[in-house]
N, C-alpha and C positions, 0 to 999 in steps of 0.2 A: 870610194868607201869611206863611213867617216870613223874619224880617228879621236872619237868622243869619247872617254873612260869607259872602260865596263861596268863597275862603280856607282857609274850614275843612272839614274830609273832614264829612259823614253821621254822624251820632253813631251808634257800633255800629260804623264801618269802621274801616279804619288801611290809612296805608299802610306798603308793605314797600321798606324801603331797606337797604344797607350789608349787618350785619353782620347782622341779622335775616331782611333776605332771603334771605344765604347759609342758615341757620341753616332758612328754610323749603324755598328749592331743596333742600337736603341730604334732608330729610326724603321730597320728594315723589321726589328720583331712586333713593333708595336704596328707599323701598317700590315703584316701578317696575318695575329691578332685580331686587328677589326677586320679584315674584307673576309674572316673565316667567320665574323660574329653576323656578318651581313650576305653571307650563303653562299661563296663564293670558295670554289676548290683552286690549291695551287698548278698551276701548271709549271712546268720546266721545259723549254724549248733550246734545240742547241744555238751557242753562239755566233755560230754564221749558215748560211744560206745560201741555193744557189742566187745568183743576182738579180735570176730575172724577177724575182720574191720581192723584192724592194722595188726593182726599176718600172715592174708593171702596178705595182702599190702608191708607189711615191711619187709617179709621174717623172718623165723624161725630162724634163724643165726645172724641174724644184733643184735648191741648192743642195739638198742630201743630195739628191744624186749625180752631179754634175761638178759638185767641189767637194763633198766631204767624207764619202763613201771610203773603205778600207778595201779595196778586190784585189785578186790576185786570181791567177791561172793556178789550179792546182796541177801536179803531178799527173792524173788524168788528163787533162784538158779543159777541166771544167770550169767556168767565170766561179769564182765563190765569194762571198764578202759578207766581211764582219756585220754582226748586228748593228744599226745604227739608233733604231727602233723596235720595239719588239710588237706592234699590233699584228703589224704582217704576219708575224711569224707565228704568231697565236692562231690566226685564224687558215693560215696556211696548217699549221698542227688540226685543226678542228676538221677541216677539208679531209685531210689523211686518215686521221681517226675515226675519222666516220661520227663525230659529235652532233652534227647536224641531226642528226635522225633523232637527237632528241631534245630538244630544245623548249623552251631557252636554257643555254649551257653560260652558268656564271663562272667564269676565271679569273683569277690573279698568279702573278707573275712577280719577280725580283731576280733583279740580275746585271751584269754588267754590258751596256751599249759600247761602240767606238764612231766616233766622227772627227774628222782631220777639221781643227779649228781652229782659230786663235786661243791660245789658254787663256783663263784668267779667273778671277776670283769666283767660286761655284761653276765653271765649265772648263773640265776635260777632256781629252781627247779618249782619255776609257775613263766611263764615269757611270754609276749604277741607275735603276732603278725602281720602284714599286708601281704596279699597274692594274687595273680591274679591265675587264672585258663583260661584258651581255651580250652577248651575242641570240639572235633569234627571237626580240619582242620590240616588236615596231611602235609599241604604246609610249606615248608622254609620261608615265610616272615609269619607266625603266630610267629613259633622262634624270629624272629628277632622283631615283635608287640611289643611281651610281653619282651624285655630285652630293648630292648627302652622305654617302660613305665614304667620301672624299673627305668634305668636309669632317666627320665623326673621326678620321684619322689628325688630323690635321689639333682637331680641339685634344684629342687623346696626348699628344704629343705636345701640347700647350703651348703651340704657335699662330691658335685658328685666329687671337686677336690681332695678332701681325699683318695679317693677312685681307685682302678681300677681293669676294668672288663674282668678277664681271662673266656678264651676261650677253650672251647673243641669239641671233639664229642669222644661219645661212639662206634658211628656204628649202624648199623643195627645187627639181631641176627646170622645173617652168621659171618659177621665183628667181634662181640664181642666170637664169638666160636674161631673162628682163634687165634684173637687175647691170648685169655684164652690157649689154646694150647699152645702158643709160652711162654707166662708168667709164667706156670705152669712147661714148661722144662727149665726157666730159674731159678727159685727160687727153683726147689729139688736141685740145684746145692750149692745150700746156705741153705738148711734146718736148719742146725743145728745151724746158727745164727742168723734165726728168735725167734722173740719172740715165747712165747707158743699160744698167742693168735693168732698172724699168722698162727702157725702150724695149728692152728686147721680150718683158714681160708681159707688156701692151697688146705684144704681137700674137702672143701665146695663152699667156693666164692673165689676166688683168689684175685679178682679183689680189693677185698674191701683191700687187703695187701695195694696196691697203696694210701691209705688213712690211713694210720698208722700213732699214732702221737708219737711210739716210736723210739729213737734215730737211736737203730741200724738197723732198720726195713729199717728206711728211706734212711740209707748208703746204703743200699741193693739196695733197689728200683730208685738209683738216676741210676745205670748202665742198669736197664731195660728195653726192650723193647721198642717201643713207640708203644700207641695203634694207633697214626695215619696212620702206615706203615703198617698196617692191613685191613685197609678200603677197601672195595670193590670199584667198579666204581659208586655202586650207591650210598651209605653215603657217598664218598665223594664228588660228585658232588650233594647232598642233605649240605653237611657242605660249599663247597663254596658259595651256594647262601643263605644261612645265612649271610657268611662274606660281600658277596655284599649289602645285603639286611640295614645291619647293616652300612655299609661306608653312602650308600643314607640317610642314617638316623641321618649321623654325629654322631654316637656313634664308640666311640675308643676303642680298646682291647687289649690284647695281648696272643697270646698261648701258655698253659699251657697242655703239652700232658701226664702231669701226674694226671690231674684234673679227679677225678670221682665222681658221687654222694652217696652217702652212701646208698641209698637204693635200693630194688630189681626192680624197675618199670621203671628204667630210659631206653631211649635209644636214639643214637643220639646227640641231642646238650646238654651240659653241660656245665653250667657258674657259677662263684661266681665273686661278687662286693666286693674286698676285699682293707682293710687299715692299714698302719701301726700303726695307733694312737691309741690302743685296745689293745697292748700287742698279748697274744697266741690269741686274740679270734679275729682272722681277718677278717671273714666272715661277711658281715653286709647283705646281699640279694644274694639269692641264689636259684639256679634253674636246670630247665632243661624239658626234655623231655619224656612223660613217657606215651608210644601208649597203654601199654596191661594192663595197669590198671584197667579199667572200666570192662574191660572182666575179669579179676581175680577177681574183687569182686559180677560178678554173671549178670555184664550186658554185653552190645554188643561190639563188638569188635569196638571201637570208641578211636582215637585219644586225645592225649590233651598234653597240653605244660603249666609249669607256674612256678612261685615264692614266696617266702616267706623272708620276713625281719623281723630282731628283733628289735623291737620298744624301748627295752633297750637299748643296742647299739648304735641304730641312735640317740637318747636322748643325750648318751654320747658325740658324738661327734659334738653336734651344739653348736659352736659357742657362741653361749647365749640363756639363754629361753627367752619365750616369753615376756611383761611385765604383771604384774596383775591388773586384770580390776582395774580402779581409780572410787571410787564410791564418789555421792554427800553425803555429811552428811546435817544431819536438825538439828538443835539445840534450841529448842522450849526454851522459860521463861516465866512463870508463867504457870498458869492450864490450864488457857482456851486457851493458844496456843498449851499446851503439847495434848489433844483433836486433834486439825486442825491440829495439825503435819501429825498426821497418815493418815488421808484425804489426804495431800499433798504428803504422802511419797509415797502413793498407787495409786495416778493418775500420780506420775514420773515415778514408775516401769509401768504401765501400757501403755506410752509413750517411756518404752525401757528403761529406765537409771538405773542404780547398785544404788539402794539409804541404808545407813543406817541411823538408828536411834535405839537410846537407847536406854534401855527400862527405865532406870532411870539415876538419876547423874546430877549435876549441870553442866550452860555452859561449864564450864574450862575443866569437867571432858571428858564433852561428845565432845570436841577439840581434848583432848589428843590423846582420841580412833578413831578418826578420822585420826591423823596425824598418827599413827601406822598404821592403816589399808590405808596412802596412797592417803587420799580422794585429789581431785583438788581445789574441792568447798566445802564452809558451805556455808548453809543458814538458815540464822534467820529470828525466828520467834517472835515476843512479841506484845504485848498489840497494840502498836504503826503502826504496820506494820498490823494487824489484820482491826483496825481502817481504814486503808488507804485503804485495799487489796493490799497490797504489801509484800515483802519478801528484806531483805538485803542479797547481793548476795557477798560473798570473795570469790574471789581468791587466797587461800590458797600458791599459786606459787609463786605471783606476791605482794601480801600482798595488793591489791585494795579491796574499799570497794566500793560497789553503790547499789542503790533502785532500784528491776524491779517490777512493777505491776505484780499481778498473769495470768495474762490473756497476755502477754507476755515473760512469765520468759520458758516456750517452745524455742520459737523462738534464747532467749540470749543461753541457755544452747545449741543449735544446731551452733550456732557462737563458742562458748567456744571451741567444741570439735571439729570445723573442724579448728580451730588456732592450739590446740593443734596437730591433726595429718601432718596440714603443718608444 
């Protein structure tokens, strides 16, 4: 058992506080936001699964499921395991639900995944994220929907220039056999200076070699093949009108014919939004296409296309966070106004506004904790102002003092704040 403080988070977590947290709500409302402005309803799927949900999804081979998966036997007996990805689970929900029957069904999701991994800068071992699904339209411009309402997130968020979105395609399953054939007589050529982990890849998926993040792996694979020269006439005349479809759309790219996606469901178009400003971990939104999925996990053979961002990541790379709401503070003297404070504090929250108040502590004190936490305004309250029905209104900013009547002080505080946002 370890004898690690209680104290301390789970090595792989963090928690979100302050200015960081702003910096991830930001992320997760603004991708919300667009994929609801691009027709897409939220879903909420729970966060784990039975296992065979992943293991018949993500293939028996891939490193999700072989190194990085969270399982456990439940109480039942049941294998269960934490989310690591949420497509599966989407379109496992869609299977359930019966969505099929009406299609094309557009989803988005947010939420937090777990994967056993090395920590490091933007990858946790629970780490969120933001995702669109299309499920149910086999056509080239759903491709190109969902990587432009990627992108449309990404500019909203004002990191789309950070960024840029390589381009591929897999092929269809003729295209990616050929292709597999031609990669498989090019790397026994070079067996013995693959990694092991390759070797073993060789045997099983070749393709995922193509996605190796070791050194000499990648010396190998830079003289490889291109899966582009393998394309039949129909992936690729399915991949150009992606690229058309994507020009009409003003989103920019470039191709990357080494680009694959790590897991076994994709086919076809393949993209990552990726930046230099992250170090190793380039990939910020990332996608593709993936027809025989829904059929693998038990339902009908139905199309679907979509993406997923790490909301850590994109955190990192904004610019600035948000700023923290600026609340009124009340500053009650004597008793009988400390009484009407809370009257007054609970018809301002009631009217919308952030208000605090002490819970004790003389004027000066309850300023201080005011100016800590930020506030724009105090307003006092005493004997005098009681007498009058009025309140003395500062402008913490500006260091102005004036009387508003209570039956007015609405009206001033809705002045206050649209000064403030001009």
């Amino acid at each position: 058992m370890s004898s690690a403080p209680t104290a301390r988070p789970v090595r792989g977590t963090h928690d979100l506080f302050g200015e960081e947290l702003r910096r991830h709500r930001h992320v997760a409302e603004t991708g919300r936001a667009i994929c609801e402005r691009w027709g897409y309803q939220e879903i909420a799927t729970p966060i784990f699964e039975h296992t065979e949900v992943f293991a018949r999804s993500l293939g028996d081979v891939s490193d999700i499921v072989t190194k990085e998966m969270y399982t456990f036997t439940d109480r039942g007996g049941e294998s269960i395991t934490l989310r690591p990805e949420n497509t599966a689970g989407v379109c496992r929900a869609v299977i359930t639900l019966g969505l099929y029957q009406q299609l094309p069904v557009k989803l988005f999701y947010f939420g937090p995944m777990f994967r056993y991994e090395r920590p490091q800068k933007g990858r946790l071992r629970q780490f969120h994220q933001i995702g669109i699904e299309c499920i149910g339209a086999p056509e080239p411009l759903a491709d190109a929907e969902v990587i432009a309402a990627g992108a449309h997130v990404l500019e909203a968020l004002g990191v789309l220039e950070a960024t840029t979105l390589e381009l591929n395609s897999l092929g269809d399953l003729e295209s990616r056999a050929r292709y597999r054939d031609a990669l498989v007589r090019y790397l026994e050529g070079h067996r013995a200076r693959l990694s092991p982990e390759s070797r073993l890849r060789l045997e099983r998926n070749p393709l995922r070699i193509l996605d190796s993040k070791d050194e000499a792996d990648r010396a190998i694979v830079a003289e490889a093949p291109s899966l582009l020269d393998y394309l039949n006439a129909e992936s690729r005349d399915f991949y150009e009108r992606v690229k058309e479809a994507l020009a009409r759309l003003d989103v920019r790219w470039v191709e990357n014919p080494r680009l694959v996606r790590g897991l076994d469901y994709y086919t076809h178009t393949a993209f990552e939004f990726t930046t230099t400003r992250l170090g190793a971990q380039g990939a910020v939104l990332a996608g593709g296409r993936y027809d025989g999925l829904v059929k693998t996990l038990g339902g009908p053979d139905v199309p679907g296309v979509g993406w997923a961002a790490g909301v850590e990541r994109l955190a990192l790379l904004l610019a600035a966070a948000p700023p923290a709401p600026r609340p009124l503070a009340i500053v009650p003297i004597g008793e009988r106004a400390e009484a009407e404070a809370w009257t007054l504090a609970r018809d301002l929250r009631r009217e919308g506004h952030a208000v605090e108040l002490a819970f004790e502590g003389k004027p000066s004190k309850r300023l201080k904790r005011a100016d800590r936490l930020g506030a724009r305004v105090a307003l006092f309250l005493g004997e005098d102002e009681l007498a009058r029905g009025t309140v003395k209104l500062r402008d913490l900013d500006r260091g102005t003092e004036e009387e508003v009547a209570r039956a007015a002080l609405a009206n001033r505080l809705s002045r206050l704040a649209g000064e403030e946002r001009a």
